[in-house]
C-alpha positions as CSV (number, residue, x, y, z in Angstrom):
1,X,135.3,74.3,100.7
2,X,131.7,73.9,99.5
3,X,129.3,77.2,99.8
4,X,126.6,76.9,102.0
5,X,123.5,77.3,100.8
6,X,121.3,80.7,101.0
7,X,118.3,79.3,99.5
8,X,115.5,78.5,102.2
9,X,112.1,77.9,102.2
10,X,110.1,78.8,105.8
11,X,106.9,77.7,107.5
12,X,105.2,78.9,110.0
13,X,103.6,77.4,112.9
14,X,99.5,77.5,111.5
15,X,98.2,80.1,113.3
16,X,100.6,82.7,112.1
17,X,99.3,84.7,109.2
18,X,102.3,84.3,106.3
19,X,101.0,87.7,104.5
20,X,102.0,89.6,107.4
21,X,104.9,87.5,109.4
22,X,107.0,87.0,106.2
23,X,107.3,90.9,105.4
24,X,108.1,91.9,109.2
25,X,110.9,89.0,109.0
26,X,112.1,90.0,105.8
27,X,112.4,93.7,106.8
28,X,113.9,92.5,110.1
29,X,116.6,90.5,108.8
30,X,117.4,92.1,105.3
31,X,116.1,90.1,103.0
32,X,113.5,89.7,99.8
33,X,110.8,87.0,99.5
34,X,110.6,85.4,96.7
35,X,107.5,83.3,96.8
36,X,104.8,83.5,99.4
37,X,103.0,80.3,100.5
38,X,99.3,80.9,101.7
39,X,98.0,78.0,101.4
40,X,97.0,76.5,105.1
41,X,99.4,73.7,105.6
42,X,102.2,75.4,104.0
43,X,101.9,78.5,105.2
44,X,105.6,80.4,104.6
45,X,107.7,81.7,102.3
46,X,111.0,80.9,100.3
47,X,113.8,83.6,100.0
48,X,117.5,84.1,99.7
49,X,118.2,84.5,103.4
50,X,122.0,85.7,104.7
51,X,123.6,83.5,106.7
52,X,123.9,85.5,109.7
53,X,119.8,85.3,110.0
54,X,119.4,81.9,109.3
55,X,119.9,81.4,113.3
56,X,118.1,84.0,114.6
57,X,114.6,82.7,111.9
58,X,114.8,79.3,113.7
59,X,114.4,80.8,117.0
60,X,111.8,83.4,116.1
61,X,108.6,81.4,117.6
62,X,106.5,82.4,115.1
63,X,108.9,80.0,112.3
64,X,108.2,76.0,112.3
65,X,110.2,74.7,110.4
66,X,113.4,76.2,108.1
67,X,114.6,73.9,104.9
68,X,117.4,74.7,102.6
69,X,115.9,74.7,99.4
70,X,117.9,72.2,96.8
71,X,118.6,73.2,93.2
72,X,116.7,72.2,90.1
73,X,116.7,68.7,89.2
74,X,115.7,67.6,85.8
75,X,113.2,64.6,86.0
76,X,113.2,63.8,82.7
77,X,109.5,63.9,82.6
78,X,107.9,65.7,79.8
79,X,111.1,68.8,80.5
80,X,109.6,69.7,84.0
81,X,111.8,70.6,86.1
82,X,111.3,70.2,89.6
83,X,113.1,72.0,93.3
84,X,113.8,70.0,96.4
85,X,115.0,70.3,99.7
C-alpha cells in the first residue's frame, strides 16, 4: 500500500493574515511550519501536517485551499530542481 503523503502546502482565503493564522493552526494541530508564504496571492504556508488534521485544516474557514505538496523533480535545466503539487 502506497503512504499517503504528509507534505502540504496551505492558503488562506486573502484577508486572513498568514503571520498569525499559520502559528495558531500549527499550535492547534501539532505541527511545524516550514516555510511561510506572505506574499498577497499566496498567502499560506507549507508544513508536514498529520493526517488526522488534514480534515479538520480544510474545514477551518480561515484555509482556501490545501495541496499535497509533490516531491522534487529534476528538470534537467541548469541542476534546478523544482517542487510540485
Amino acid at each position: 500500500m502506497k503512504r499517503r503523503p504528509d507534505r502540504y502546502r496551505v492558503r488562506f482565503h486573502p484577508q486572513v493574515d498568514p503571520s498569525v493564522a499559520a502559528p495558531e493552526l500549527a499550535a492547534t494541530f501539532g505541527f511545524e511550519i516550514r516555510i511561510l508564504f506572505d506574499f498577497g496571492y499566496l498567502d499560506g504556508f507549507s508544513a508536514h501536517i498529520p493526517d488526522q488534521a488534514v480534515p479538520l485544516l480544510r474545514c477551518d474557514p480561515r484555509v482556501e485551499r490545501l495541496g499535497f505538496v509533490g516531491p522534487p523533480i529534476d528538470i534537467g535545466w541548469y541542476g534546478r530542481t523544482i517542487v510540485r503539487d
